[in-house]
C-alpha positions as CSV (number, residue, x, y, z in Angstrom):
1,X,0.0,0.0,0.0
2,X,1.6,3.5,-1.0
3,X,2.7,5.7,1.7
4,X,1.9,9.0,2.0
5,X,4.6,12.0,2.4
6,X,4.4,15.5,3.5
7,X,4.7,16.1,-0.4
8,X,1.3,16.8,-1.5
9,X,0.6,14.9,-4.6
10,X,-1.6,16.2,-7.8
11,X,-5.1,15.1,-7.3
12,X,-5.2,12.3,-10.4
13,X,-7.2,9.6,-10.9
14,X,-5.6,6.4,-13.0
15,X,-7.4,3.8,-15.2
16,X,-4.8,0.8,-15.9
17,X,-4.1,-1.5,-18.1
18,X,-2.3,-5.4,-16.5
19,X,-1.3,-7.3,-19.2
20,X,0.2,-10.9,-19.2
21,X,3.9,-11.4,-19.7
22,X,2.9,-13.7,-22.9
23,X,1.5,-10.8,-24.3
24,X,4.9,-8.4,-24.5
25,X,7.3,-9.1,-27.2
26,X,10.1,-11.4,-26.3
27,X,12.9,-9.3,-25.6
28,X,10.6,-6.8,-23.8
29,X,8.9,-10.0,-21.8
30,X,12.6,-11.0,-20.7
31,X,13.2,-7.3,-19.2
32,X,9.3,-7.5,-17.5
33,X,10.0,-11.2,-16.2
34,X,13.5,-10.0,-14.3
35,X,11.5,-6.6,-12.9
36,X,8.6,-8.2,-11.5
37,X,10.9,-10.2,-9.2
38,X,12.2,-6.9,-7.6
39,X,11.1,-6.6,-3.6
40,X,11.2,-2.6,-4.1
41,X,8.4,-1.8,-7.0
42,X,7.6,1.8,-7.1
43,X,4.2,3.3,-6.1
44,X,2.3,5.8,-8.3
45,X,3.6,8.5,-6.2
46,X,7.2,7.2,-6.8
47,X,6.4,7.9,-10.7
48,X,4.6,11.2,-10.0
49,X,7.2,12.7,-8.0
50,X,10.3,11.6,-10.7
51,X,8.1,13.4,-13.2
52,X,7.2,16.5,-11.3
53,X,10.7,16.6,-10.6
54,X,11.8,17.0,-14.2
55,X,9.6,20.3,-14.3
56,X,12.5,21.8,-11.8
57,X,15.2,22.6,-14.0
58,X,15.5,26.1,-15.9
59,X,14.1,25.2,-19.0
60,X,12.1,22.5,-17.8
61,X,11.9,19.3,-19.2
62,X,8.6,18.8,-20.7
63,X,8.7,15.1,-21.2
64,X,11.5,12.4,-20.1
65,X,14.4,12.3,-22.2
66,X,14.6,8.3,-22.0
67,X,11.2,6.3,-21.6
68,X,11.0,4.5,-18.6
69,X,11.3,1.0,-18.1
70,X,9.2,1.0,-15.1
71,X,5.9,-0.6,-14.7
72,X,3.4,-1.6,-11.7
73,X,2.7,-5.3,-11.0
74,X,0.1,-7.4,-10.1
75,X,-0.6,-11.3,-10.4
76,X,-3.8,-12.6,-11.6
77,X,-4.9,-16.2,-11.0
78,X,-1.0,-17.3,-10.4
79,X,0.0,-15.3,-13.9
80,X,1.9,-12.1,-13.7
81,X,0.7,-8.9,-15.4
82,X,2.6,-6.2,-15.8
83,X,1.4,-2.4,-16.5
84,X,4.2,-0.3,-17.8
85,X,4.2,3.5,-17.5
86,X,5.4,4.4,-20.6
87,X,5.7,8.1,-18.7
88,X,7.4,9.8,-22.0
89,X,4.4,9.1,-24.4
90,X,1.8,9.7,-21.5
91,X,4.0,12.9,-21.2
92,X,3.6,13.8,-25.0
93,X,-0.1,13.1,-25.3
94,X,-0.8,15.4,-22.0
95,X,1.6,18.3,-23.4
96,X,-0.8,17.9,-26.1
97,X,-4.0,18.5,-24.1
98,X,-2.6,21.0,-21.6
99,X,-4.0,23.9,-24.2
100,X,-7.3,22.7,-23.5
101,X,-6.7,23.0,-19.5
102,X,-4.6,26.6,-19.2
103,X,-5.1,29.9,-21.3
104,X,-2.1,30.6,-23.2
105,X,0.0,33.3,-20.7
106,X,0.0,30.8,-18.3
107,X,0.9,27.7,-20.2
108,X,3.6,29.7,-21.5
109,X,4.4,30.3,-17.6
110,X,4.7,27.1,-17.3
111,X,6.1,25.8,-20.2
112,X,8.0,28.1,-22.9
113,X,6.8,28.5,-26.0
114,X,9.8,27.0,-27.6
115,X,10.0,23.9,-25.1
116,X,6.7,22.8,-26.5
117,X,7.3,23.3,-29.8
118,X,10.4,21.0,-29.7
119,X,8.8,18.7,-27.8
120,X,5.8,18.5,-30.2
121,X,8.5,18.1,-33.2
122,X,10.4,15.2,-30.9
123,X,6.9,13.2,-30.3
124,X,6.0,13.8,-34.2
125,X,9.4,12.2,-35.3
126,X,8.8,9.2,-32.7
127,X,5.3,8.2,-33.8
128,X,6.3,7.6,-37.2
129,X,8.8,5.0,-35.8
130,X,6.4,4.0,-33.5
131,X,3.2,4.4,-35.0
132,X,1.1,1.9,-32.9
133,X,2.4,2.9,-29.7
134,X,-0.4,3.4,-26.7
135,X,-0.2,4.0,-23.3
136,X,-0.9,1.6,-20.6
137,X,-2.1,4.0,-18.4
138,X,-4.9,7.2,-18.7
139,X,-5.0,9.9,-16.1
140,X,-7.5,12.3,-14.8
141,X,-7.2,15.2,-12.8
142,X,-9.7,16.2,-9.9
143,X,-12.4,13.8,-11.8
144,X,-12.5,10.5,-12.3
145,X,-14.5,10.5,-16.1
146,X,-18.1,9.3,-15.6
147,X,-17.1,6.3,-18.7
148,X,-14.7,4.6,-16.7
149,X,-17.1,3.5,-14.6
150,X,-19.2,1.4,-17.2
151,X,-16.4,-0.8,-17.0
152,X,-16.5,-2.0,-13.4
153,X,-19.5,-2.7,-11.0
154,X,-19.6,-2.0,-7.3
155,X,-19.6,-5.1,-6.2
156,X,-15.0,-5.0,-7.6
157,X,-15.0,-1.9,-5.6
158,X,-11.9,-2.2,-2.9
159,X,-12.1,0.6,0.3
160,X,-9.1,0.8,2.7
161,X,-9.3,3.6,5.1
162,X,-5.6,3.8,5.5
163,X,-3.9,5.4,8.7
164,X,-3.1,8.7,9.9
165,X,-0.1,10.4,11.0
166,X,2.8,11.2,8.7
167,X,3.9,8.2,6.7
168,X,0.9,6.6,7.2
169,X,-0.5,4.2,4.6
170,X,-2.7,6.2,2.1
171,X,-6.5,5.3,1.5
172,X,-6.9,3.5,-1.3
173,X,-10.1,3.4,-3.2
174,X,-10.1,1.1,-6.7
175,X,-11.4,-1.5,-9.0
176,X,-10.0,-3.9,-10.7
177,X,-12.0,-6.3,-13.3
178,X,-11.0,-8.5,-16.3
179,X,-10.5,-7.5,-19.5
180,X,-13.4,-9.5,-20.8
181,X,-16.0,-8.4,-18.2
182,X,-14.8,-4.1,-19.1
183,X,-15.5,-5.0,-23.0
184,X,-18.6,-6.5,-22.3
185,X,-19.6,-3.9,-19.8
186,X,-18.7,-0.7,-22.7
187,X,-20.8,-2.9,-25.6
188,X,-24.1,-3.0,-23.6
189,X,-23.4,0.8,-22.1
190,X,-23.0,1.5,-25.7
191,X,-25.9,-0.3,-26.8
192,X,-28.3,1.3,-24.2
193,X,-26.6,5.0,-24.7
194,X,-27.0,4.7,-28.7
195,X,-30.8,3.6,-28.2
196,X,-32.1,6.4,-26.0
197,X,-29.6,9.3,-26.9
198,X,-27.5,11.1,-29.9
199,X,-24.3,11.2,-30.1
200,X,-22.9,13.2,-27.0
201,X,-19.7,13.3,-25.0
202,X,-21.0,10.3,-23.2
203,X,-21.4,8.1,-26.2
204,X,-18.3,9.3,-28.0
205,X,-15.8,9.1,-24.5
206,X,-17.2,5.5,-24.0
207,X,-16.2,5.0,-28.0
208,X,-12.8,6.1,-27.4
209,X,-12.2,3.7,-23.9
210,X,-13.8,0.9,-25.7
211,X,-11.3,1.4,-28.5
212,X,-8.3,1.8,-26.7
213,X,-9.2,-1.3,-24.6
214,X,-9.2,-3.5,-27.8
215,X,-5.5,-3.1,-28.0
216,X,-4.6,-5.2,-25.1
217,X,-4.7,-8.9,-24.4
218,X,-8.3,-10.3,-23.5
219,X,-6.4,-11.7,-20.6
220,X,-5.5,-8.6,-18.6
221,X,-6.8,-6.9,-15.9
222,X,-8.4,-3.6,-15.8
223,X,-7.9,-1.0,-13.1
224,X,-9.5,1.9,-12.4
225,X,-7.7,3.7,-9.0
226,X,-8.6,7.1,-7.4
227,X,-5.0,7.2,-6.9
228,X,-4.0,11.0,-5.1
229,X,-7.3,11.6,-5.8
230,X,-8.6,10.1,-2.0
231,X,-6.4,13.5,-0.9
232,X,-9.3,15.4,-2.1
233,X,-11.9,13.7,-0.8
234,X,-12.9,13.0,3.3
235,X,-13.2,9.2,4.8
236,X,-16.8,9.6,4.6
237,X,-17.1,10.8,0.8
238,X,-14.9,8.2,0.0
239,X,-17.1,5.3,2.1
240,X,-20.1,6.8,0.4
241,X,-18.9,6.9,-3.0
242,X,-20.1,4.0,-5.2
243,X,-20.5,6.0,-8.4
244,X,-19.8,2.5,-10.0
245,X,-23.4,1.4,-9.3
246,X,-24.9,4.6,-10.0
247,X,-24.1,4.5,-13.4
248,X,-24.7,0.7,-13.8
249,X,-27.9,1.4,-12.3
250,X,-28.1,4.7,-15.1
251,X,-27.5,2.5,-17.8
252,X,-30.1,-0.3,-16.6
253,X,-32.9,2.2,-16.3
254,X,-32.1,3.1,-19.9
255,X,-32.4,0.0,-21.3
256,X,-35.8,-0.6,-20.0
257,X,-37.2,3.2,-20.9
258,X,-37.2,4.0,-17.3
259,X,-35.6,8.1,-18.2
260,X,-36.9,8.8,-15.2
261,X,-34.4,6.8,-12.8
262,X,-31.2,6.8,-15.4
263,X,-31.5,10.8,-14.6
264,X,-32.1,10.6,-11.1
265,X,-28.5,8.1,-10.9
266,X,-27.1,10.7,-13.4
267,X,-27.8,14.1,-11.6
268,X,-25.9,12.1,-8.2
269,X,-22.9,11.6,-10.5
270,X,-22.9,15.1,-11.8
271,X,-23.5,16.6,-8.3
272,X,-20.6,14.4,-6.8
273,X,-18.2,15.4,-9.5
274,X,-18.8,18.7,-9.8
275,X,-18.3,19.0,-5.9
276,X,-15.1,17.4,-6.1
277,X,-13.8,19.7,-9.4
278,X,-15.2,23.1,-7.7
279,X,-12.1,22.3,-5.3
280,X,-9.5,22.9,-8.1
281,X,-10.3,26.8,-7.8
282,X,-11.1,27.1,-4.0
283,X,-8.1,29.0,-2.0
């Protein structure tokens, strides 16, 4: 379980992505086969601190120079999965969004006009070398997107309080479900959005998930962790959170015509959520 520090850690929110060791390429199986032996894997926090440590220097360093060849690790049913964080290309594809999330005097605050224009020229040479590459990992800031849950029911849901005092272990609030059950889970959501709404953010976020979770192994295990996001939110919001079976129960109501109860289940999500992201502004 990760610890906490007196560092206080961005307020993200992870959906993951285990895969087997049969599914990696040989040479890159033999590297993930020695790594998952180690007695000192890193936590999220570990990975978040090395990269907000690379925003330090004078430029900064908008992405990792190397990628890394780190990765979290779980076993499932006796088989070891690996989920490696690939932190350079989640670091290009965020640089990419980051526009969407600052006006442009401050992201130029925060990262130099020319850094980012380098760095968008570096990640355009490396995707045509690499032009299937995908992340293992998505990340979320002070949200955890209302689509990720149609992958996981409450009844995966994993709550652990955690301690208190300084170096304490952190809550920990998560799901984790197989890779067939998620798939299964976005094709009915998808099925029941498509037949009692147009197209929408919704439908087309649920698209893009299903999508990306089609280019793993049906064998892995999918994640979906409030990560530092429990630092935002008090012991009883977290014991009362089971947003998971709201939206399972949103998407049942749908499918039997009941609009009334699917937007009941839907205005608890939105009022939750938009609780939780009012605290991005408050002093």
């Amino acid at each position: 379980m990760p610890k906490v520090s007196s560092v206080i850690v961005p307020y993200a929110a992870y959906l993951r992505v285990y895969e087997p060791l049969a599914a990696f390429p040989e040479a890159e199986r033999a590297h993930w086969t020695r790594y998952a032996r180690r007695t000192d894997l890193p936590s999220y926090q570990d990975e978040l601190r090395r990269s907000l440590a690379a925003l330090l220097p004078t430029p900064p360093a908008a992405v990792p120079v190397h990628e890394s060849g780190d990765a979290f690790v779980t076993e499932v049913d006796g088989v070891v999965c690996v989920c490696p964080w690939r932190t350079r290309l989640r670091g290009w594809q965020a640089l990419g969004e980051l526009a969407e999330d600052f006006p442009e005097p401050v992201l130029d605050a925060l990262l130099p006009p020319v850094v980012r224009r380098q760095t968008a020229q570096d990640y355009e040479r490396w995707l045509e070398r690499n032009p299937d590459a995908r992340p293992w990992i998505r990340t979320a800031t002070w949200q955890v997107p209302i689509n990720w849950f149609v992958l996981v029911s409450d009844a995966e849901r994993e709550y652990d309080r955690g301690g208190e005092g300084e170096g304490a272990p952190a809550p920990v609030l998560r799901y984790r479900t197989p890779m067939v059950q998620a798939r299964r889970r976005v094709a009915r959501g998808l099925r029941a959005l498509k037949e009692a709404m147009d197209e929408g953010p919704l439908v087309d976020g649920l698209v893009d998930v299903g999508r990306w979770l089609e280019e793993f192994h049906p064998r892995s295990l999918v994640e979906l962790d409030y990560g530092g996001l429990v630092h935002a939110l008090s012991a009883g919001e977290l014991e009362d959170d089971h947003s998971a079976a709201d939206v399972a129960e949103g998407i049942e109501a749908l499918r039997h015509g009941d609009g009334a109860t699917a937007g009941a289940a839907y205005g608890r999500l939105v009022e939750r959520w938009r609780a939780v992201r009012d605290r991005r502004s408050a002093n």
